[in-house]
N, C-alpha and C positions, 0 to 999 in steps of 0.2 A: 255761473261759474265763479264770480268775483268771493262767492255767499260761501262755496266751500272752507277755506282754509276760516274762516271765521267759526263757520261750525265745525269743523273737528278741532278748535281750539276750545270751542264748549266741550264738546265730547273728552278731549281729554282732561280739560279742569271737571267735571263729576266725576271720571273716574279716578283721579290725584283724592278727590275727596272723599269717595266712597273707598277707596284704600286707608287714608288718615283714618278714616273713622274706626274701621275694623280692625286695623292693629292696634287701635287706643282702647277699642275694646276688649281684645286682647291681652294688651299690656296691666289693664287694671285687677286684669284677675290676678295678677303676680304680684302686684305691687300695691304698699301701703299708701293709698292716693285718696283723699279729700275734694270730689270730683267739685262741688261746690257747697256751702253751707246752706242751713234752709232759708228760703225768702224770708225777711222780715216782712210781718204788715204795714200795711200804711202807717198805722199810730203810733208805729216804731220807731219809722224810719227818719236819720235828723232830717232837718229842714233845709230845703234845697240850695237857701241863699247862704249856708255855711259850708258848703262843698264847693272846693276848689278844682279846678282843670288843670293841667300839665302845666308847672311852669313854663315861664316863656324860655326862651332859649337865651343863652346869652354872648353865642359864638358867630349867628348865622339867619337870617332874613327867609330860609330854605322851608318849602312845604311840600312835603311832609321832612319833619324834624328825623334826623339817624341818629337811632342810638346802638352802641357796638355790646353786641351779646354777653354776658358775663365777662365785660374789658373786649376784647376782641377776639373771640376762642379760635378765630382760625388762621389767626396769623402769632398766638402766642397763647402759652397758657392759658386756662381758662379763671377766673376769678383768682387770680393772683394780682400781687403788686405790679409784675413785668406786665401781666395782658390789660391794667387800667391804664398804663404809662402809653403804651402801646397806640391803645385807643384814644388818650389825652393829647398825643403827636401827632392823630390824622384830625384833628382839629373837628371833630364830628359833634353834633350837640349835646350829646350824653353816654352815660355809661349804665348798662345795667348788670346788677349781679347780686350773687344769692347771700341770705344769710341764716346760719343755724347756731347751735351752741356747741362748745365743749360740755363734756363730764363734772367738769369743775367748773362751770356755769359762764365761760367766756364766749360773749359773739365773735364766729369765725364766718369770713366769706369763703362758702363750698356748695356745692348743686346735689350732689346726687346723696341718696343715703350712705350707699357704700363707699367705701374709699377706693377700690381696687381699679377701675374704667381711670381712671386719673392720676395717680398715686401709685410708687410703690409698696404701698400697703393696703391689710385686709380689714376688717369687721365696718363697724356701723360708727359716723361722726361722734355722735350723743355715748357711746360707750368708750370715748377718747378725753382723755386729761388734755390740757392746750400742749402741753412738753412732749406725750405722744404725737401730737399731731403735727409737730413742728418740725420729730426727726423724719418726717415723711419729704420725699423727694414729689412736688406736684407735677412737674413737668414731662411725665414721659410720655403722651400723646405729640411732642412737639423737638423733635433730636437735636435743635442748634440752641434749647436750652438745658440747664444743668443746674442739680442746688437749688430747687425752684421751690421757696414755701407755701406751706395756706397758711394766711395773714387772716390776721383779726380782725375786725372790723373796726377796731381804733388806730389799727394801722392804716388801714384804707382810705381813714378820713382825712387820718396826720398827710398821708400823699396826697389827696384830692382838695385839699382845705383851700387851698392859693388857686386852683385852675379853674377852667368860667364852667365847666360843663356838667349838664343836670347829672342828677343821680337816682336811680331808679333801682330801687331797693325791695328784692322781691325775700318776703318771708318767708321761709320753706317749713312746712310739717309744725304753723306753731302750736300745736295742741300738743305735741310732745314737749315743747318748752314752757311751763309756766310760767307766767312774768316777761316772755320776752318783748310783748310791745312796751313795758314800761322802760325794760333796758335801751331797747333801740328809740323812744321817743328821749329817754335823759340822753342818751350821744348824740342825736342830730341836734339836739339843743348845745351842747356840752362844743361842738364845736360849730355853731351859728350858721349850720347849713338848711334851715328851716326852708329859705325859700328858695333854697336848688332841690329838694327831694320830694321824692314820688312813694310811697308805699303801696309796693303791689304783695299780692297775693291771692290763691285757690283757696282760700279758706277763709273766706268774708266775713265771720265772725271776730279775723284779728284787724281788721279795716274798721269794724264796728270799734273796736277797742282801740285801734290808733287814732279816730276822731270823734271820740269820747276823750280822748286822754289829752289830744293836738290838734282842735279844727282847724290850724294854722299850716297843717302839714296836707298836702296832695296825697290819697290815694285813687289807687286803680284795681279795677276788677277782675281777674285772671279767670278766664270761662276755658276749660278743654274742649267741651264737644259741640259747641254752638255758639252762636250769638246769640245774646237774650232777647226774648223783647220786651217790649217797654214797659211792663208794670211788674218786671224781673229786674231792671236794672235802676240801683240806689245813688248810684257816684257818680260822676263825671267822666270817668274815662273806662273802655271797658278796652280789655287785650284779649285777645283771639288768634288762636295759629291762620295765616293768613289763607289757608287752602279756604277756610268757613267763610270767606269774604266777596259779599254781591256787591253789586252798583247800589242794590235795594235795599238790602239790611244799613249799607253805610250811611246813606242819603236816611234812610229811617232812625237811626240813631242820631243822628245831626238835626236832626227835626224836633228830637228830645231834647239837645243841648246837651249830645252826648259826644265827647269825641272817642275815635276809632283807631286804635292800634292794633300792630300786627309784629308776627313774631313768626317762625324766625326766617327771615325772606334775605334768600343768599343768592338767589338767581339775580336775574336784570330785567330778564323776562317778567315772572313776577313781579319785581317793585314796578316797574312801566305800568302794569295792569292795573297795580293796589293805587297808583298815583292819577292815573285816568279817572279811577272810581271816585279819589278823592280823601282816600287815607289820611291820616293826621299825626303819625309817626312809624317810620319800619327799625323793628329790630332785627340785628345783623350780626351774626360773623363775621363777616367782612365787610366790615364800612368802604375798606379803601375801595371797593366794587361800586358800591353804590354813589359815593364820590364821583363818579365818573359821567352820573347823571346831569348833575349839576356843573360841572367843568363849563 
């Protein structure tokens, strides 16, 4: 009897998964997604003692390290100044959030292609000048804010430059921007956060390019529908939506000298599981939730 509630806690994490899976199947048919680039060969791939792992943290002793989802999306905007500040005040180890371009070639922090889900405005980021993008109101998922911009990502750093907390800088769609790993390696340089930043990204081809360009800079592997395994993964750190996360896949990536992050784990239930297994950082919506573990 004891054995029950354990198995229908399996039974329902396969079906959590075999749902995740099928709406990502789903969703890619609609949408312009880069589900991974192709494997590079072995005689490609850099050399292992030049890959870096996650920076250490520099707030907190805590394993697995939080970092709060595009700033904290569920307690404030989402990749704005107000949701990194947000994030920067629950003292959590880091911050992660998106970046794309303007029309007139400025990196701005934004997630989705469209403006509309977030914004009171319509079309596509890349078809916006920065001045369009700025009369946009970002905040209307969140009603006790107002006047809420998409900030540039020179503004983001100007904010984040003084505070201890990593920075986990995910590329979105860069094969629509060209040039943008050289842009984003001259500002992580430009303001000497080299060794607080992480460069993630679903298109491992601009990871190739950000350490070709920065072995000095941390990226990570953004995978949708699986966990790799092991003669699939190049980098040091691989991110995975946390539903795709065993005991056995984790502990087999740790075996590679690979660490194992997760995304976007908003329960408690969840992180308890991903922390049993052995996880090595969860990203969150709500940090101040997962806080609560460590109290």
């Amino acid at each position: 009897m004891r054995r029950i509630p354990r198995i229908l806690g399996s039974i329902r994490r396969d079906v959590r998964r075999f749902v995740w899976l099928l709406l990502l199947r789903m969703a890619q048919q609609a949408m312009s997604i880069v589900r991974t680039s192709p494997i590079l060969p072995p005689d490609q791939r850099p050399a292992w003692g030049t890959i870096l792992p996650i920076p250490a943290s520099r707030v907190s002793t805590r394993k697995p390290i939080i970092i709060g989802h595009r700033g904290a999306a569920g307690l404030a905007p989402e990749n704005t100044l107000e949701g990194l500040q947000a994030a920067v005040d629950l003292a959590i180890d880091g911050l992660e959030f998106d970046v794309q371009r303007s029309k007139d070639g400025v990196l701005v922090v934004f997630h989705d292609e469209d403006l509309a889900r977030v914004t009171n405005g319509t079309g596509k980021v890349w078809d916006k000048t920065l001045a369009e993008l700025k009369a946009l109101d970002a905040a209307i998922l969140h009603e006790d804010y107002h006047d809420v911009r998409i900030p540039t990502l020179r503004e983001a750093f100007e904010l984040l430059r003084t505070c201890e907390q990593l920075l986990m800088i995910e590329v979105k769609e860069p094969w629509r921007y060209p040039g943008v790993e050289e842009q984003l390696v001259a500002l992580i340089r430009e303001f000497d956060l080299v060794e607080r930043s992480q460069v993630r990204s679903f298109y491992h081809d601009a990871l190739h390019a950000i350490h070709r360009l920065a072995p000095e800079i941390a990226v990570s592997e953004l995978w949708l529908d699986r966990v790799p395994e092991d003669d699939e993964v190049i980098y040091k750190t691989v991110n995975c939506h946390h539903i795709l996360y065993t005991a056995e896949n984790i502990a087999r990536l740790h075996r590679r000298g690979v660490q194992a992050t997760a995304w976007t784990v908003n329960e408690l239930d969840d992180a308890r599981r991903l922390i049993v297994m052995g996880i090595d950082e969860l990203t969150t919506n709500y940090p101040d939730r997962l806080l609560t573990l460590f109290a």
